[in-house]
C-alpha positions in Angstrom: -4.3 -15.4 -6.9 -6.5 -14.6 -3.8 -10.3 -14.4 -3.6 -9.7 -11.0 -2.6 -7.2 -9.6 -5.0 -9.4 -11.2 -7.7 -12.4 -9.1 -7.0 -10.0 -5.9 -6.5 -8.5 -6.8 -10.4 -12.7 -6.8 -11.6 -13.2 -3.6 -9.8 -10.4 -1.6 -10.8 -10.4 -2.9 -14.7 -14.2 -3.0 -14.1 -14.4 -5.9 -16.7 -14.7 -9.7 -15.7 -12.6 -11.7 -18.1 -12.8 -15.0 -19.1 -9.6 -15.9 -16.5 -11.1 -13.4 -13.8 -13.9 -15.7 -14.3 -11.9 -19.0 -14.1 -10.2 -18.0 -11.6 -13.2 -17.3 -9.2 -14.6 -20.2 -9.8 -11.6 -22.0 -8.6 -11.6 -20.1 -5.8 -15.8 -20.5 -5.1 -14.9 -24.2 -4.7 -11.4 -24.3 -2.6 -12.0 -22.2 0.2 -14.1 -21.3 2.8 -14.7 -17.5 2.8 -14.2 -15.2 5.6 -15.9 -12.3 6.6 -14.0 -9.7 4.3 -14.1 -12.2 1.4 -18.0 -12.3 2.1 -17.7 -8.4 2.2 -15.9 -8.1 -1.4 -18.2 -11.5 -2.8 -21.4 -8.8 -1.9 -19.5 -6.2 -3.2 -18.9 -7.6 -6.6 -22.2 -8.9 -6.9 -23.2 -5.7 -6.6 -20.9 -3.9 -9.1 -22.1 -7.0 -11.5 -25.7 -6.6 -11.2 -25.8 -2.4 -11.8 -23.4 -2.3 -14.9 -20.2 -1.3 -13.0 -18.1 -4.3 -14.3 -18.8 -6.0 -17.5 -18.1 -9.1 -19.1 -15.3 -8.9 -21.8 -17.5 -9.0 -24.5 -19.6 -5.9 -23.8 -16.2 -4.0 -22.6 -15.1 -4.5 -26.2 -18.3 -3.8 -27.8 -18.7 -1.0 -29.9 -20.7 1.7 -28.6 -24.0 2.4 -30.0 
């Protein structure tokens, strides 16, 4: 899978999985990114740091 496609599966499930996970780090360390991969990279960080996608474990977590 592609760096982009990746961060579109995160976005659109809006949970990072253990093999999303994986799988970016793979990627972190095969590649030089270009300036839409750079784009979607800030982009997830993004979504990551307000909430919008959440690791498996507090998708799955019962709500309070």
């Amino acid at each position: 899978m592609q760096f982009l496609e990746v961060v579109r599966k995160a976005l659109e499930t809006k949970t990072m999985t253990p093999a999303l996970e994986q799988q970016l780090d793979e990627l972190f360390w095969s590649q030089e990114f270009n300036n839409s991969e750079m784009a979607a990279l800030s982009i997830l960080i993004e979504a990551l740091a307000d909430g919008t996608i959440r690791s498996l474990e507090e998708a799955q977590a019962p709500a309070n």
